[in-house]
MARLOZA-829797 format. One line per 3 residues: number of its first residue (from 0); for each residue x, y, z of C-alpha. Coordinates in steps of 0.001 Angstrom, whole numbers, plus 524288, in hexadecimal, padded with zeros to 5 digits. Layout:
NUM = X Y Z; ...
***
This chain:
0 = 52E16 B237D 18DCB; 52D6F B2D0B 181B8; 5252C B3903 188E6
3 = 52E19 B420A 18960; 52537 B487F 1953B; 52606 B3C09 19A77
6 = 53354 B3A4B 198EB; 5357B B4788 19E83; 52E4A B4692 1AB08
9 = 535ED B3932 1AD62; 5418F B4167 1AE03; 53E8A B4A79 1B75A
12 = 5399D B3E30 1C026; 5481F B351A 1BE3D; 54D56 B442A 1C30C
15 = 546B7 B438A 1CDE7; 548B6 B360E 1D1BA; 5571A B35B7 1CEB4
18 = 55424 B29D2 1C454; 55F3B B2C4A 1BC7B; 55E20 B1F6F 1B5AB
21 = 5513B B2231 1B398; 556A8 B305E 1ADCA; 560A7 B2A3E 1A379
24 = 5542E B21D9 19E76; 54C95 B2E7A 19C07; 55745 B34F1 19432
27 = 55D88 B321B 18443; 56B92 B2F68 185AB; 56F80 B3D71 17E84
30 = 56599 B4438 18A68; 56B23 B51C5 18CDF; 565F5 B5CC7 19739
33 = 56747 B6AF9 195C2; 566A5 B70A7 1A3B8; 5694C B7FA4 1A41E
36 = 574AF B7BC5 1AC48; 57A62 B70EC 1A3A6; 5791A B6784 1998E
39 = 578AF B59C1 19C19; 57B5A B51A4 190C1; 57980 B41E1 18FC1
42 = 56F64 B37EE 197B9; 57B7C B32C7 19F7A; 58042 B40A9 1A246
45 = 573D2 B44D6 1A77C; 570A4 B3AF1 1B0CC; 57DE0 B3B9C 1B5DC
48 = 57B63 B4A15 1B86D; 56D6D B479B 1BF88; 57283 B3D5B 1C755
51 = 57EE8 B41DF 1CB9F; 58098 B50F0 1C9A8; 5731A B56E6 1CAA6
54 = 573FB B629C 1D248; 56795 B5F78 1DAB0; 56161 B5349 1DB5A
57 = 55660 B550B 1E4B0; 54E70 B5B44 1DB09; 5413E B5895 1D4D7
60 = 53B82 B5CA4 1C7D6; 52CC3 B60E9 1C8BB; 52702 B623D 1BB83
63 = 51D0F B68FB 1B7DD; 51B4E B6900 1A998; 51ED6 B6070 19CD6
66 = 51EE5 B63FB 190FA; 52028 B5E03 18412; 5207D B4D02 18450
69 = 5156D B447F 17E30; 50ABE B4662 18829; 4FF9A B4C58 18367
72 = 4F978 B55AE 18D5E; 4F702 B6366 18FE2; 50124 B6A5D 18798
75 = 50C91 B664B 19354; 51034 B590C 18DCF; 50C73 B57E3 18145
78 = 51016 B511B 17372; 51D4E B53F5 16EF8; 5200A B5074 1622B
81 = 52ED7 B4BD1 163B2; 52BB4 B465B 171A7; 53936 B4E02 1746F
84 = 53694 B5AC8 17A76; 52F30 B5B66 189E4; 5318F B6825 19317
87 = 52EB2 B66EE 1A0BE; 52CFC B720B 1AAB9; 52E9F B6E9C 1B858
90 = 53657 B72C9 1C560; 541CB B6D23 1CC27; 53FDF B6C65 1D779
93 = 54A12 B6A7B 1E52F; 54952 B5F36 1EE30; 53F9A B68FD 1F867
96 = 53680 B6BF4 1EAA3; 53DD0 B787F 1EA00; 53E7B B7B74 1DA72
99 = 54C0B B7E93 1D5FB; 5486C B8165 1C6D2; 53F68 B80CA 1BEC5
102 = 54250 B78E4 1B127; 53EA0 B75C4 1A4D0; 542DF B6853 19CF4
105 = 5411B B66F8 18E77; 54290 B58EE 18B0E; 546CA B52E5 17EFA
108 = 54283 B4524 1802E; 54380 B39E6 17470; 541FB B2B7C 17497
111 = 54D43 B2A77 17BA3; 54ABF B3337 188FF; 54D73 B401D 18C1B
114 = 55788 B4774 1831F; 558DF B54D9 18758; 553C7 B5D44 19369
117 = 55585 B6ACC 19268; 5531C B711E 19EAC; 54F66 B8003 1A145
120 = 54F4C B8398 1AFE0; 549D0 B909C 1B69C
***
């Protein structure tokens, strides 16, 4: 899987589902995720974190747009020359559908998964 889109939307699904093995696969070794609350450096280190110390669990993530990937389309996923930087727009959302924040991811995604997530919340 090289799409970053692709590669993108997969992570919001293993979320979801709690696949946290299926998380590690998705991310390079070095991954590291700027949340405005924290930073989370390392693959190991983050999954950790997901599995044992999120602060809500019951959540979903609804998105609602990509941008950037190797998809060619209507101007939301379209070529990107490095096949490194995606941004996706969506909602989180609590276990009743209630949204707790709205988000924004940019990806930086190589050959070897997901790098970096920076994440900008409302």
């Amino acid at each position: 899987m090289t799409d970053g889109a692709e590669r993108a939307r997969a992570y919001y699904r293993v979320l979801d589902e709690a696949d946290y093995d299926r998380l590690a696969d998705l991310l390079a070794e070095g991954f590291v995720h700027d949340r405005p609350d924290r930073t989370i450096d390392g693959r190991d280190r983050f999954v950790e974190f997901m599995r044992e110390e999120r602060p809500q669990t019951d959540t979903t993530h609804r998105v609602e747009a990509v941008f950037g990937g190797r998809t060619d389309g209507d101007g939301r996923e379209g070529d990107d020359e490095a096949d490194g930087g995606v941004a996706v727009q969506g909602r989180l959302l609590a276990a009743d559908d209630s949204v707790i924040t709205g988000f924004v991811d940019v990806f930086s995604v190589c050959e070897a998964g997901i790098e970096r997530i920076e994440t900008y919340t409302d």
